[in-house]
C-alpha positions as CSV (number, residue, x, y, z in Angstrom):
1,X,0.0,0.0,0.0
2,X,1.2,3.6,-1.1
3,X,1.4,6.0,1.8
4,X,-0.4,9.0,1.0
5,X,1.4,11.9,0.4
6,X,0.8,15.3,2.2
7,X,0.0,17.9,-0.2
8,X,1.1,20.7,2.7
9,X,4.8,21.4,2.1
10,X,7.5,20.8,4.9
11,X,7.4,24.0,6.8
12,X,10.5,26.2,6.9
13,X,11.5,27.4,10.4
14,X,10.5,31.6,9.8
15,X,13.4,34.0,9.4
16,X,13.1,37.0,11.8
17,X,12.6,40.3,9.3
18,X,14.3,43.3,10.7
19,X,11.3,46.3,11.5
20,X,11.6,49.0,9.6
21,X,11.3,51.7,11.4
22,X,8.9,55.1,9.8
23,X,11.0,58.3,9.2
24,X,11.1,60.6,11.3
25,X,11.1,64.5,11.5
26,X,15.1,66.0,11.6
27,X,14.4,67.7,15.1
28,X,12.9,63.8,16.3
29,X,15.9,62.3,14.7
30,X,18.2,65.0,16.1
31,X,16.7,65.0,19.6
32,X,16.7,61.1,19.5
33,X,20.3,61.0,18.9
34,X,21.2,63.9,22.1
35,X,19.2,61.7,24.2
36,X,21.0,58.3,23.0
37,X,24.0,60.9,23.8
38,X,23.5,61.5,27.6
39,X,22.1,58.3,28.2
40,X,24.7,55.7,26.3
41,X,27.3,57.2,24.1
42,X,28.5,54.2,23.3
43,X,25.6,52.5,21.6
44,X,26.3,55.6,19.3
45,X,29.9,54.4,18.9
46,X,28.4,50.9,18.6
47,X,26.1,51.5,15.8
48,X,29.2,54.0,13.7
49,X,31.8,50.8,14.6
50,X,28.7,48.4,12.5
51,X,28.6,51.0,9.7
52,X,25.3,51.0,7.9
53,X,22.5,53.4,5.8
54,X,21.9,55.3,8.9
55,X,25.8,56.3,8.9
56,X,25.7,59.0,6.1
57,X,22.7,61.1,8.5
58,X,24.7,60.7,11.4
59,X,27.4,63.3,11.0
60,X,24.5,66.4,10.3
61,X,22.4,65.1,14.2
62,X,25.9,64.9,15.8
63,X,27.0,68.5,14.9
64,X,23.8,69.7,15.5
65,X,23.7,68.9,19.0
66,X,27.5,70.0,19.4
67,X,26.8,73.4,17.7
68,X,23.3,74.0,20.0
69,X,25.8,73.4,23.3
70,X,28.4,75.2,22.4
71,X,26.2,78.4,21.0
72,X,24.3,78.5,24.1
73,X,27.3,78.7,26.4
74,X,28.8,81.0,23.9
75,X,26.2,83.4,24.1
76,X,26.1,83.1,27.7
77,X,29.9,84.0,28.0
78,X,29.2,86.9,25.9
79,X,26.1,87.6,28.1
80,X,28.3,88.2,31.6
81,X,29.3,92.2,29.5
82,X,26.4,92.7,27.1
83,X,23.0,90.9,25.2
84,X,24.9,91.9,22.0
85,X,28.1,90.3,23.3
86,X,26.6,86.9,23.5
87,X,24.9,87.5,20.4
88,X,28.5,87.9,18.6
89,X,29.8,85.5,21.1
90,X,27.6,82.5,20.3
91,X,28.4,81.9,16.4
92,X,32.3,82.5,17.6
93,X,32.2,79.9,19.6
94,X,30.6,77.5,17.3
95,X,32.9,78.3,15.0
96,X,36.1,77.1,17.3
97,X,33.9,74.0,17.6
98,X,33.6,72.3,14.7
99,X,36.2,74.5,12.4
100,X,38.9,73.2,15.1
101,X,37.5,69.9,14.3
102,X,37.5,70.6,10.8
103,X,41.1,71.2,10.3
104,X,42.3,68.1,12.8
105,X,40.1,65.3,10.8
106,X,42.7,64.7,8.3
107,X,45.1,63.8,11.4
108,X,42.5,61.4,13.2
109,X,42.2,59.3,10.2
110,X,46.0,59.1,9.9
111,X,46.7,58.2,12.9
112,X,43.9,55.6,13.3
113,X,45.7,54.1,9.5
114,X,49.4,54.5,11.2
115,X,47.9,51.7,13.9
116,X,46.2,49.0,12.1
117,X,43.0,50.9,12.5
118,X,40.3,49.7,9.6
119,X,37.3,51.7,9.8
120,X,36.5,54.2,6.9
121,X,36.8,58.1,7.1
122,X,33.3,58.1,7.6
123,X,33.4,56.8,10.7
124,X,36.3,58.8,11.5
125,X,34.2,61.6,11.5
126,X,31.5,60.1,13.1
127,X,33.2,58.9,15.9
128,X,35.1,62.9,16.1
129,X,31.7,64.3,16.4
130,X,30.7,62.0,19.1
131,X,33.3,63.6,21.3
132,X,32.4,67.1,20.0
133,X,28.6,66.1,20.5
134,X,28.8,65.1,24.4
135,X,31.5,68.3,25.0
136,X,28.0,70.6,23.5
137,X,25.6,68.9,25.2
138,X,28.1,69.5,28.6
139,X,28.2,72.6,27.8
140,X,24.5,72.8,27.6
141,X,24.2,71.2,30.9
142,X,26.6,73.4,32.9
143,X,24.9,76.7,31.8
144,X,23.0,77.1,34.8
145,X,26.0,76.5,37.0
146,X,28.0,78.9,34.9
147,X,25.3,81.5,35.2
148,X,25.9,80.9,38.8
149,X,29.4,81.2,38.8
150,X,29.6,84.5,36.4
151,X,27.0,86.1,38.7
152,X,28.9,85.5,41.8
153,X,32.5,86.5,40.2
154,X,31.9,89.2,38.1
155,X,32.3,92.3,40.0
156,X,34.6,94.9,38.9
157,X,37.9,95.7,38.9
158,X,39.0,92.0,38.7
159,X,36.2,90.0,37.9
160,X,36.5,90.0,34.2
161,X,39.8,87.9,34.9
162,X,37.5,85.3,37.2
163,X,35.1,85.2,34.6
164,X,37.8,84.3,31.7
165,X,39.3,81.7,33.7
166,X,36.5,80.1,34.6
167,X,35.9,79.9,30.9
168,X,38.7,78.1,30.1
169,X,38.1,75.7,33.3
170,X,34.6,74.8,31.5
171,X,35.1,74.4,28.5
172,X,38.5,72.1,29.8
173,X,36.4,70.0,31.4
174,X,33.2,69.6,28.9
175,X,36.4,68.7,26.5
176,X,37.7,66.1,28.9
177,X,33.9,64.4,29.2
178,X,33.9,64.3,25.4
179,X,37.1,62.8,24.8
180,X,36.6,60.8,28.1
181,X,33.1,59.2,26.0
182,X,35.2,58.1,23.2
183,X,38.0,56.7,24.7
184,X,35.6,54.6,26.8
185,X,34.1,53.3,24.5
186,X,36.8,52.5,22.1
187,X,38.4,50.6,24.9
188,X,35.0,48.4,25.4
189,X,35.0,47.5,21.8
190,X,38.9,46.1,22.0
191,X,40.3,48.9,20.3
192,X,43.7,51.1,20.0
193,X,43.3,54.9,22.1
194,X,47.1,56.1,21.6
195,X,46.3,57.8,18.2
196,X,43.1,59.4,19.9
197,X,45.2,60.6,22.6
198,X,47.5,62.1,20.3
199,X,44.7,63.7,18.6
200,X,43.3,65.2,21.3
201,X,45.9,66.8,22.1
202,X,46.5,68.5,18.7
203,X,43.0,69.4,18.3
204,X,43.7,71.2,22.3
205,X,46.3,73.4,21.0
206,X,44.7,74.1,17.9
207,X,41.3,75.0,19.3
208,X,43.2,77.0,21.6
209,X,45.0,79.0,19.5
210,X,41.5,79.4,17.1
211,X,39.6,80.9,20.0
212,X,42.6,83.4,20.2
213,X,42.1,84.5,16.6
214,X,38.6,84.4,16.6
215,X,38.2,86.7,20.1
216,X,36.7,88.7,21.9
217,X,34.4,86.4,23.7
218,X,33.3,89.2,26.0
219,X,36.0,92.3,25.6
220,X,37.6,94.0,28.4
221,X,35.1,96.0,30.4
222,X,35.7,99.9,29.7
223,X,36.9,99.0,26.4
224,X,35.1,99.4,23.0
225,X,32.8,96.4,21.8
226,X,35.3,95.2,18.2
227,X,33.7,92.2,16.4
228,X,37.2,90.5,16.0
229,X,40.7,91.2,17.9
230,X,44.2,91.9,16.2
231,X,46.1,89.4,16.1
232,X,49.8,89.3,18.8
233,X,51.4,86.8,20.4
234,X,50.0,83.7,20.6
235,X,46.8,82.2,22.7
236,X,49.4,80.5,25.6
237,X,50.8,83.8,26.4
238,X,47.7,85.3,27.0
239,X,46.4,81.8,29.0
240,X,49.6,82.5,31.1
241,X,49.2,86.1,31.5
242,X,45.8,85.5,32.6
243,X,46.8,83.2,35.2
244,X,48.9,85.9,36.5
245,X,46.3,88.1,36.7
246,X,44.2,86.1,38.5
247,X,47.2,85.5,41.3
248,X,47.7,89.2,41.6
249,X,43.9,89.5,42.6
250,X,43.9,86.8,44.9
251,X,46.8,88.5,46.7
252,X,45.7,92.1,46.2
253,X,48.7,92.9,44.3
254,X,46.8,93.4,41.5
255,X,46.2,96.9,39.8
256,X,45.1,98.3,36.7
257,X,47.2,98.7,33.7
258,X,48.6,102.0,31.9
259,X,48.1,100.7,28.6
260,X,45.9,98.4,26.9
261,X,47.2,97.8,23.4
262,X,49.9,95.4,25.5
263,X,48.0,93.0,27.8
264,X,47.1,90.0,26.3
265,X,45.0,89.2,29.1
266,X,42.9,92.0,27.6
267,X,42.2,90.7,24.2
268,X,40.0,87.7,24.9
């Protein structure tokens, strides 16, 4: 006797389909990605190590959020002499940002090559702006301690000098989160830190010495608002002259200057 033969096909064991997810609005996709940022940068880092369609959209979220931080504490920096300060100041500040970023890109990718690293210069980027990204959104989050500190600081004759170092303090330390992030999670995925190390501190000095150009920030009280500075000396003469400065009032040995045009303390 023939067995009779099922007419129902064996069935296949069902291959999961990856959800596609709608499109979403720029500011949802940009506000998405800051909140991925604060909550786990390195599932950020994760998804630019994979590569992917989503890659090429990436860099565009991840400067906006960098540029939104560091605009709103620029303008806030500007804000401690004048509305229109912060106003000039924001876009200045921006412009350190990401040009400084601009101009040390070609070196990250480098160095990365120099040690074995494979990933493309699109992820280069990407994983650049990460640390750029989280320094913004820092920034973003210390504004309301720095509109603490400026307020309680910034009484004339010296407090201009408290107010400009405690710039430079932080901004240091939103920089040090954001390369902090990256190394973190570079280590966590297996991978070489020496050439970001090296990077960071090129892209230090050079966004050190950008600000400089690019100044005033605020402008020394008494003195006429200018939308750019001259340019003398370099920016780490001015950092050290400004340290000084802040020493002298600490110690009340501090005293006002005959002559402006000199002190580079003056021009940021």
């Amino acid at each position: 006797m023939s067995l009779p033969v099922s007419s129902v096909a064996p069935s296949e064991s069902p291959v999961p389909s990856v959800p596609v997810l709608p499109a979403l609005p720029a500011s949802a996709s940009i506000l998405r990605t800051a909140e991925l940022l604060l909550r786990n940068p390195s599932a950020v880092l994760a998804q630019v190590q994979a590569g992917g369609p989503e890659l090429r959209e990436l860099p565009l979220r991840l400067a906006v959020c960098a540029l939104i931080g560091f605009g709103a504490f620029g303008f806030l920096l500007g804000l401690t002499r004048s509305p229109l300060a912060g106003l000039a100041a924001a876009p200045k500040l921006m412009l350190v940002g990401l040009g400084s970023l601009a101009v040390c890109l070609p070196a990250l990718h480098v160095y990365g090559r120099l040690l074995g690293g494979r990933g493309s210069a699109l992820q280069a980027v990407c994983e650049a702006l990460v640390a750029l990204s989280t320094t913004g959104l820092t920034l973003l989050g210390l504004c309301p301690v720095w509109l603490a500190f400026a307020n309680a600081v910034n009484h004339p004759p010296t407090g201009y000098f408290h107010v400009m170092l405690g710039s430079l303090a932080f901004l240091g330390l939103a920089a040090l989160r954001g390369v902090w992030v990256l190394v973190k999670a570079l280590r966590i995925q297996g991978r070489t830190t020496l050439h970001l190390l090296a990077w960071t501190a090129l892209y230090g000095m050079v966004g050190i010495q950008m600000a400089w150009v690019v100044r005033p920030f605020v402008g020394t009280p008494g003195s006429p608002s200018v939308a750019f500075r001259p340019l003398e000396r370099s920016a780490f003469d001015a950092a050290s002259t400004l340290w000084r400065s802040n020493v002298d009032s600490l110690t009340g040995d501090w005293r006002p200057r005959s002559s402006d045009s000199e002190d580079p303390e003056e021009r940021w």
